[in-house]
MILOVEX-42969 format. One record per residue (C-alpha): z, x, y; residue number from 1. Coordinates in nm, 2 decimals. Example, Ala and Ser with C-alpha at 12.3 -4.5 7.8 and 13.67 -1.06 7.14 Angstrom:
<atoms>
<atom pz="0.78" px="1.23" py="-0.45" pos="1"/>
<atom pz="0.71" px="1.37" py="-0.11" pos="2"/>
</atoms>
This chain:
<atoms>
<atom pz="0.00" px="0.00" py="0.00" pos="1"/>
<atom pz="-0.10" px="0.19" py="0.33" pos="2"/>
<atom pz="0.18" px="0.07" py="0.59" pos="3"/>
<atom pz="0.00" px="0.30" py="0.90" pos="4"/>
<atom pz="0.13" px="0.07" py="1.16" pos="5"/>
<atom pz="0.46" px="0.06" py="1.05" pos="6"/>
<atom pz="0.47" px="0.42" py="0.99" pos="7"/>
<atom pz="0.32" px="0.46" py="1.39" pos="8"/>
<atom pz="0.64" px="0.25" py="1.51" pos="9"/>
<atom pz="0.89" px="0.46" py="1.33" pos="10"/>
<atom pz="0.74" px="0.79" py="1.46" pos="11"/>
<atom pz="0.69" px="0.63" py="1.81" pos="12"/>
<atom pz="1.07" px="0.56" py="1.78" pos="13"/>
<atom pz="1.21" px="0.88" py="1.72" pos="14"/>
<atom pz="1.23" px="0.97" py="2.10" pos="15"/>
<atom pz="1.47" px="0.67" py="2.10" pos="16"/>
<atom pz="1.73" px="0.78" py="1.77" pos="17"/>
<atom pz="1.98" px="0.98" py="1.95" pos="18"/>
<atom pz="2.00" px="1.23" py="1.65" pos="19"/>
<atom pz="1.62" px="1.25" py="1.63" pos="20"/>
<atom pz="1.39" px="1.57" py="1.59" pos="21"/>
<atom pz="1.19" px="1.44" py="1.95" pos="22"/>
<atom pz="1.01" px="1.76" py="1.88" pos="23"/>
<atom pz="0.86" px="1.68" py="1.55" pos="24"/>
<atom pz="0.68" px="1.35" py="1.68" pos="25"/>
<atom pz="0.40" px="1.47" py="1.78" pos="26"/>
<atom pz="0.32" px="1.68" py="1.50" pos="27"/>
<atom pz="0.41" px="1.34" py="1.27" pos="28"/>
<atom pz="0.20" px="1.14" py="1.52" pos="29"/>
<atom pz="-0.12" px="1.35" py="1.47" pos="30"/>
<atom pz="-0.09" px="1.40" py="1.10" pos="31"/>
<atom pz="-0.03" px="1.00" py="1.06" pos="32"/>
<atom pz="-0.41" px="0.96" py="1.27" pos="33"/>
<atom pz="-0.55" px="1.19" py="1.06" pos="34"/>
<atom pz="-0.44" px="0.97" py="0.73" pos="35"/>
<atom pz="-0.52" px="0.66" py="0.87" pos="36"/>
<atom pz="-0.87" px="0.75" py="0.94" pos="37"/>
<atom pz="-0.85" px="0.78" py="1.32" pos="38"/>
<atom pz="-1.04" px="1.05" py="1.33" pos="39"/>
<atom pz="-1.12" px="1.04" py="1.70" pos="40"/>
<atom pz="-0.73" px="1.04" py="1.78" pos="41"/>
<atom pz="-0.60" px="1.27" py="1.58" pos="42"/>
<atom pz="-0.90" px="1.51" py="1.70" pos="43"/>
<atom pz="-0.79" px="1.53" py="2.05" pos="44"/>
<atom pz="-0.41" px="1.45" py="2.00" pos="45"/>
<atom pz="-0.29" px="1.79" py="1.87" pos="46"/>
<atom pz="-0.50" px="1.99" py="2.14" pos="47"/>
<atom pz="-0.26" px="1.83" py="2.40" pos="48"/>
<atom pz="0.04" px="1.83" py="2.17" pos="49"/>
<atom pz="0.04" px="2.20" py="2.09" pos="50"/>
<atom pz="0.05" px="2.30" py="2.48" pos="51"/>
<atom pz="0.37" px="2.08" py="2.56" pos="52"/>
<atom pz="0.54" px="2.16" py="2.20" pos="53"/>
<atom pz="0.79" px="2.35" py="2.27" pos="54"/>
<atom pz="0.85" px="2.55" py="2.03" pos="55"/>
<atom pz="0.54" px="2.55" py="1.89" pos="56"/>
<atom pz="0.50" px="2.37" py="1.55" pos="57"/>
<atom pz="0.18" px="2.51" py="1.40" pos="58"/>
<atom pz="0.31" px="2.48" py="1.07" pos="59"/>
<atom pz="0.34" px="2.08" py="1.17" pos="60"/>
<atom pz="0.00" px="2.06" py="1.29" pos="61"/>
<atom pz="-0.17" px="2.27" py="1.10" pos="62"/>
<atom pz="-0.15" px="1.95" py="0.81" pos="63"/>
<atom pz="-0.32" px="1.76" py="1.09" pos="64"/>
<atom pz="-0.62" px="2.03" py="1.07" pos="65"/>
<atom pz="-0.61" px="2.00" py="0.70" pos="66"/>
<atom pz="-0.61" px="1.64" py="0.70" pos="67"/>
<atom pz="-0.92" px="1.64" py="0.93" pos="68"/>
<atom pz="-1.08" px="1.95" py="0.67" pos="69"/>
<atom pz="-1.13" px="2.17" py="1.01" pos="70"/>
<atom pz="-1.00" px="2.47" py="0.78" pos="71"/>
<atom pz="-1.05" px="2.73" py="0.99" pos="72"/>
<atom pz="-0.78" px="2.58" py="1.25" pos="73"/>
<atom pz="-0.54" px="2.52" py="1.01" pos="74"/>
<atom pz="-0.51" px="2.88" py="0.90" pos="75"/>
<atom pz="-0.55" px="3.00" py="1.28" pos="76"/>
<atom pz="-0.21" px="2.79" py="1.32" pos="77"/>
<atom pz="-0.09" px="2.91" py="0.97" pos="78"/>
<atom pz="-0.15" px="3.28" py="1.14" pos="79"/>
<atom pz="0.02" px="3.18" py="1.45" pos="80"/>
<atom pz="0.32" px="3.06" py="1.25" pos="81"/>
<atom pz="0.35" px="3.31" py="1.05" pos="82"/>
<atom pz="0.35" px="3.59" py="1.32" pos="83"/>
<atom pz="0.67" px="3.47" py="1.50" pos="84"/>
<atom pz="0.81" px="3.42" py="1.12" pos="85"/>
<atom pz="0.82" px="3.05" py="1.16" pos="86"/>
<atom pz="1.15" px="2.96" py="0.94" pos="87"/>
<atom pz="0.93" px="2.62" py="0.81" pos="88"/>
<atom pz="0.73" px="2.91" py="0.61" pos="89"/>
<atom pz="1.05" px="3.03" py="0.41" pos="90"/>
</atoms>
């Protein structure tokens, strides 16, 4: 049973849980486009996500990239996360 829309509620709620990761919903937000089959969205959602993530969560988006099968940027992120020894890749 795909549930998208209820699954784009919850992650649009996290900013409101007071013991929420606000960080990761963008990251969750792109991937979830990318699974839905909103291509379009989830094209152009992580290329203003990444520049206001703070820290950066290339691991998180790189599963976007894959999603979307654009490879290379995936493993460009993967690089990037691995270079500062991003603790997600422990």
């Amino acid at each position: 049973m795909k549930m998208y829309a209820k699954a784009f509620e919850i992650i649009r709620l996290l900013h409101e849980a007071p013991t929420a990761n606000n960080p990761y919903q963008d990251p969750l937000l792109c991937f979830a486009y990318a699974l839905s089959g909103d291509t379009m969205r989830a094209r152009s959602a992580p290329d203003i996500a990444l520049k206001k993530s703070t820290p950066p969560h290339n691991l998180d988006f790189s599963y976007t990239y894959i999603a979307l099968k654009k490879y290379d940027e995936a493993i460009t992120l993967l690089e990037k996360a691995y270079e500062v020894r991003g603790i997600k890749l422990y």
